[in-house]
C-alpha positions as CSV (number, residue, x, y, z in Angstrom):
1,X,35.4,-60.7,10.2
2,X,34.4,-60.8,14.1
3,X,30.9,-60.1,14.5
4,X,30.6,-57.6,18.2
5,X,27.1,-57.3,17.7
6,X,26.3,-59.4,21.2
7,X,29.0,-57.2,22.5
8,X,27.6,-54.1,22.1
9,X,24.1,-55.5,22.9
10,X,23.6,-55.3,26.5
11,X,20.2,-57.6,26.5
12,X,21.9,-60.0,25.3
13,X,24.7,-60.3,27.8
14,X,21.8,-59.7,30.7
15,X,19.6,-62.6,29.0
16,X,22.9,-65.0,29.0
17,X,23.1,-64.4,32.3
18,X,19.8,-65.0,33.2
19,X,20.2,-68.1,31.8
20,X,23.1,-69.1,33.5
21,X,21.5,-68.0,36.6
22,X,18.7,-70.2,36.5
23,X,20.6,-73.4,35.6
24,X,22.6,-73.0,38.5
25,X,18.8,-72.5,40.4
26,X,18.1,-76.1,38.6
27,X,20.9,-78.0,40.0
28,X,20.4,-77.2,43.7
29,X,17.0,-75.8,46.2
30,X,17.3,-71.9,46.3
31,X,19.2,-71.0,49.7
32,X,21.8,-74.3,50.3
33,X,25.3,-73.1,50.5
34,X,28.4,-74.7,49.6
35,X,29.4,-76.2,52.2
36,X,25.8,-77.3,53.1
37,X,25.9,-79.5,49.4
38,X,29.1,-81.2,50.3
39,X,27.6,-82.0,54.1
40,X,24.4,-83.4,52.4
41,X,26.3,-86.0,50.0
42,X,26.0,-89.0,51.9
43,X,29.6,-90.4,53.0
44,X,30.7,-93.8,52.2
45,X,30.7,-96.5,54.4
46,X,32.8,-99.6,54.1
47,X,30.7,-103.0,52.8
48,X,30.7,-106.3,54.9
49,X,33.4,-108.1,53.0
50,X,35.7,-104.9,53.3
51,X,34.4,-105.1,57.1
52,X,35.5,-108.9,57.4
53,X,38.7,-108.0,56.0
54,X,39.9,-105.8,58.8
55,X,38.8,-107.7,61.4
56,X,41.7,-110.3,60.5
57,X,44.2,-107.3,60.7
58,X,47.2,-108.0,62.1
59,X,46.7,-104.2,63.2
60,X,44.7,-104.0,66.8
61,X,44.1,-100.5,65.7
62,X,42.7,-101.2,62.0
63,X,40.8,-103.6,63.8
64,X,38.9,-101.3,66.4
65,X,37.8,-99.4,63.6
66,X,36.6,-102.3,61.9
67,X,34.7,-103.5,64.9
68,X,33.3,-99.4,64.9
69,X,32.1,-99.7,61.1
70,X,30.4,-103.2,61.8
71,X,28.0,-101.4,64.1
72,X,26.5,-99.4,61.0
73,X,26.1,-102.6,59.0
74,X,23.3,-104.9,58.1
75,X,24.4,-108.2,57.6
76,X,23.3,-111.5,58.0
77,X,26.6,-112.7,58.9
78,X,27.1,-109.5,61.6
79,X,26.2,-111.8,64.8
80,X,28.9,-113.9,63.6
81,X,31.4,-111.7,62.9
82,X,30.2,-110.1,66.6
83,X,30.9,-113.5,68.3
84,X,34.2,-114.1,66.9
85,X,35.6,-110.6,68.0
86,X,34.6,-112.1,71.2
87,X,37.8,-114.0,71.2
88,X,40.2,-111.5,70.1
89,X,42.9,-110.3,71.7
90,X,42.7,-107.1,72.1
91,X,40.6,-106.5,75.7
92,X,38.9,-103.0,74.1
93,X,37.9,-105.2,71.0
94,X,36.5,-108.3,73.6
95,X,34.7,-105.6,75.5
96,X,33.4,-103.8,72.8
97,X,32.0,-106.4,70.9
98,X,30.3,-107.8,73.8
99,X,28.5,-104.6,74.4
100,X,27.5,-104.1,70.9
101,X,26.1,-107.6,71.1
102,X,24.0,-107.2,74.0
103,X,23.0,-103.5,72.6
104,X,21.4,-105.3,69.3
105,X,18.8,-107.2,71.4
106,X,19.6,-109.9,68.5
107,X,17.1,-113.2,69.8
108,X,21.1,-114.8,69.8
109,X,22.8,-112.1,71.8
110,X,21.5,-114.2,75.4
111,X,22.9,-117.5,74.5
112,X,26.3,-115.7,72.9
113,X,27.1,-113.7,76.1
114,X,26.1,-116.2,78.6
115,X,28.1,-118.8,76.8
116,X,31.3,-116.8,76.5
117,X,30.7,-115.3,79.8
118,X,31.0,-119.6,81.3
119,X,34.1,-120.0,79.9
120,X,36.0,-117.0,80.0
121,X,38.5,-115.5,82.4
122,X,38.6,-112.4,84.7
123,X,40.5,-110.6,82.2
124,X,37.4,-110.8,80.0
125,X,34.0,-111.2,82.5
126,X,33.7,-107.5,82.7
127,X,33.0,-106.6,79.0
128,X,30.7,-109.9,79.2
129,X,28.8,-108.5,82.3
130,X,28.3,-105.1,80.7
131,X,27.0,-106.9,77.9
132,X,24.4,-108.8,79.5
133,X,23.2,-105.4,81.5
134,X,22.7,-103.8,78.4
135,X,20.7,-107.0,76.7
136,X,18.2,-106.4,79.9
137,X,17.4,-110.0,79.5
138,X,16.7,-111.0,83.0
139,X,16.9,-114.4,82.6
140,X,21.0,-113.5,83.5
141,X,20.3,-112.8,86.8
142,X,20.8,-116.4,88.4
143,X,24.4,-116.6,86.4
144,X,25.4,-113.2,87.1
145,X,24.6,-113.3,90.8
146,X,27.1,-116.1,91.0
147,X,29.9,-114.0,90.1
148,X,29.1,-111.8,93.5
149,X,31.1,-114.4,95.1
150,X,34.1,-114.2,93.0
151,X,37.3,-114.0,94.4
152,X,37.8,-111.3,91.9
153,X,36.8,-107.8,93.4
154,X,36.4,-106.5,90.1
155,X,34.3,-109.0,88.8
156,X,31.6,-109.1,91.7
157,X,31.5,-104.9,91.6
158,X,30.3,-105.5,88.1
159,X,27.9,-108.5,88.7
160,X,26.3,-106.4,91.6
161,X,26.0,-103.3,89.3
162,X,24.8,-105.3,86.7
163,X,21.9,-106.5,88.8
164,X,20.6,-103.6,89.9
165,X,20.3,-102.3,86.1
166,X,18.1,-106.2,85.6
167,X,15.7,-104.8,88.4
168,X,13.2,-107.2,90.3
169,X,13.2,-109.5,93.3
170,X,15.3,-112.4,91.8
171,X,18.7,-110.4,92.9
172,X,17.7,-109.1,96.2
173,X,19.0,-111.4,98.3
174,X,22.2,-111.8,97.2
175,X,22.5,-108.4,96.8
176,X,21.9,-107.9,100.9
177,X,24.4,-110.8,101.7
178,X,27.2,-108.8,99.5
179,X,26.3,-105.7,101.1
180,X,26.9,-107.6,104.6
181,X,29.5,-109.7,104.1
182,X,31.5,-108.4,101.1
183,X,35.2,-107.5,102.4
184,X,35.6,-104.8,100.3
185,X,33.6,-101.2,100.4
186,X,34.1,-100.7,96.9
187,X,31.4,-103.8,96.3
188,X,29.0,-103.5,99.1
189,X,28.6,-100.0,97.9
190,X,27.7,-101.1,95.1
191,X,25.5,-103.7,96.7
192,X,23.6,-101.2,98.0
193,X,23.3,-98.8,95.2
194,X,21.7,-101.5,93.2
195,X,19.0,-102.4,95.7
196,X,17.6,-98.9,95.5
197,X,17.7,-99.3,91.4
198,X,16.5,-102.5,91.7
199,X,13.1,-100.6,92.8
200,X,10.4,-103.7,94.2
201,X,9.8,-103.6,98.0
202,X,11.3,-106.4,99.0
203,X,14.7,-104.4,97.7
204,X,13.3,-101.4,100.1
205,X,12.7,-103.8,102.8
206,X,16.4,-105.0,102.4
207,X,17.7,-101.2,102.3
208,X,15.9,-100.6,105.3
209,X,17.2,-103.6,107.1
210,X,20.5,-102.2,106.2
211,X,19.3,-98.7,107.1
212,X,18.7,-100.2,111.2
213,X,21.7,-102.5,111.1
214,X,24.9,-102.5,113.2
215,X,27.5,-101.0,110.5
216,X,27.4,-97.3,110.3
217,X,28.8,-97.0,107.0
218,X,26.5,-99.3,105.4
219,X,23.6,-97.6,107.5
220,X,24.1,-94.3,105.9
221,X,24.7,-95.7,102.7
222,X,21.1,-97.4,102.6
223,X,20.1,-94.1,104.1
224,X,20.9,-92.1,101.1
225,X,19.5,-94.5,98.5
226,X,16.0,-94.6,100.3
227,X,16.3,-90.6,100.3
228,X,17.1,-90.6,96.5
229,X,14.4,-92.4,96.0
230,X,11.8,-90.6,98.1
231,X,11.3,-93.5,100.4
């Protein structure tokens, strides 16, 4: 015979409740929701060897992501696996890498991107460049104001960027030659704008050579970097 003595007891249902109630409480701090539980389970990242794996896709696309996950990995073996995507041939995944190797201020990352940056083409040198400007090592400034004479307008835009964001004295001259002689506007703009980030006085001596010079354009250009800077 069914026993509906818990039925018809009403503490008894209100006690089970309770207790149910304060399990829950148990399992999780008083006030997170849902949602705010599933956000907080941290979400799985791929390992190194699943990382390697991808890289050697045949996919370009399976490899960008690959490249992406590497960044959130710390490896022994993640320099490597930086300076082999150096070579591959996918530009983004070349440019990319290079960046992300300058970006980890690894005691390697000088050597690595002023090796590749010797022997590769145009098609390449810009990632390479980038890379170096974001190491900040400044002992790049002697290779990288080499390229300001490339016959690659591209490539000496960049290296004249690029030496501004290095700052000191080492890349003021050749900075004021491109901004005098460089046939393009496009670079000798740049020229400029780097000698104002550059930020030492001889670069504010060179900006205000520029500023009293005979071209116009390059006149007001210098002009408006020495305002920016309050000089």
């Amino acid at each position: 015979m069914h026993n509906n003595s818990d039925a018809k007891n009403p503490f008894a249902k209100k006690s089970l409740a309770l207790y149910i109630a304060l399990s829950i409480a148990a399992l999780w701090p008083a006030g997170v929701s849902g949602a705010e539980k599933k956000a907080a389970a941290p979400e799985a990242k791929p390992g190194i060897e699943a990382v390697k794996k991808d890289l050697k896709a045949t996919d370009h696309k399976k490899r960008r992501e690959a490249l992406k996950s590497l960044g959130g990995v710390q490896a022994p073996e993640k320099q490597g696996l930086l300076r082999e995507a150096l070579t591959d041939e996918d530009p983004a995944i070349r440019e990319n890498s290079a960046r992300m190797i300058g970006s980890s201020k690894d005691a390697s990352a000088f050597k690595t991107l002023s090796d590749a940056l010797a022997s590769v083409d145009k098609s390449s040198r810009l990632g390479l460049l980038e890379g170096l400007g974001d190491l900040g090592d400044r002992r790049a400034v002697k290779q990288i104001a080499g390229y300001l004479t490339d016959e690659d307008r591209n490539t000496r835009w960049k290296a004249a960027e690029v030496l501004g964001r290095l700052g000191g004295d080492d890349g003021v001259d050749v900075l004021l030659k491109a901004a005098r002689e460089d046939k393009d506007d496009f670079v000798r703009k740049a020229a400029v704008e780097s000698l104002g980030k550059t930020g030492t006085k001889s670069a504010a001596a060179a900006l205000n050579a520029l500023k009293a010079g005979p071209d116009k354009k390059i006149a007001a250009w210098a002009a408006n970097v020495l305002k920016a800077a309050g000089k």
